[in-house]
C-alpha positions in Angstrom: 0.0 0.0 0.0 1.0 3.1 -1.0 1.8 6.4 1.6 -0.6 8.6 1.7 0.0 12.4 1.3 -0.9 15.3 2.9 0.2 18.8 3.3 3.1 18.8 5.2 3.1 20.7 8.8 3.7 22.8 10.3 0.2 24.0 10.0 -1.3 27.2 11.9 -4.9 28.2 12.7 -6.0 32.4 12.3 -8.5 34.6 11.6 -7.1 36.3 8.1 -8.3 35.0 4.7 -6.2 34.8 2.0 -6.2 38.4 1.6 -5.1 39.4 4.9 -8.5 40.6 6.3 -9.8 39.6 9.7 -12.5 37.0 9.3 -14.8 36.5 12.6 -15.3 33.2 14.3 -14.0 31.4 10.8 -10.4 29.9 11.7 -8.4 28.9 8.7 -5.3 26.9 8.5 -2.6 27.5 6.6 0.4 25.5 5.9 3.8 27.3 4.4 1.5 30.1 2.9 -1.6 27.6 1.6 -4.9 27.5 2.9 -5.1 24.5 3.9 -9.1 24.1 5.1 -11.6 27.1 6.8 -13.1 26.4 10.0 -17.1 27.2 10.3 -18.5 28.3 13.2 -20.9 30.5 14.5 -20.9 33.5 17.7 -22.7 30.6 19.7 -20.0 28.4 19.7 -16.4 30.4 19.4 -14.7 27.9 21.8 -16.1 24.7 20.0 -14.7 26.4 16.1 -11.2 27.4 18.4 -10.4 23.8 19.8 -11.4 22.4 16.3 -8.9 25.0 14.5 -6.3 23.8 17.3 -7.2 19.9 16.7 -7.1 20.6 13.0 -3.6 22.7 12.9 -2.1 19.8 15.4 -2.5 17.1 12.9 1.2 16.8 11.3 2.2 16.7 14.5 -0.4 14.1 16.1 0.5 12.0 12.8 3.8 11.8 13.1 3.4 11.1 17.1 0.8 8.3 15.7 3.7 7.0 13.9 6.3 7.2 16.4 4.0 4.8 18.5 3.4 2.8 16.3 7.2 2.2 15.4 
């Protein structure tokens, strides 16, 4: 079986589209300059959109600790 690819880390979460302007309760994650996915969310539920940007932007990093264990 083949590896599968992704976008390789480090990847960050913030509140600026791709154009540098502040975008409210909508995370995105970028990786090396690409977008890499847009969080949605809503006013109701800023903490919930946060710890899913955070979760999201972790997931080089959880992979390869997924991968150490495994080893």
């Amino acid at each position: 079986m083949a590896d599968a690819m992704h976008t390789p880390g480090p990847w960050e979460s913030c509140y600026m589209n791709w154009l540098g302007q502040a975008v409210a309760y909508r995370p995105h994650i970028y990786a090396g300059g690409t977008a890499v996915c847009i969080v949605e969310g809503n006013a109701t539920s800023i903490g919930v959109t946060e710890a899913n940007a955070r979760l999201i932007a972790a997931a080089p990093d959880l992979l390869e600790a997924c991968k150490a264990a495994w080893a």
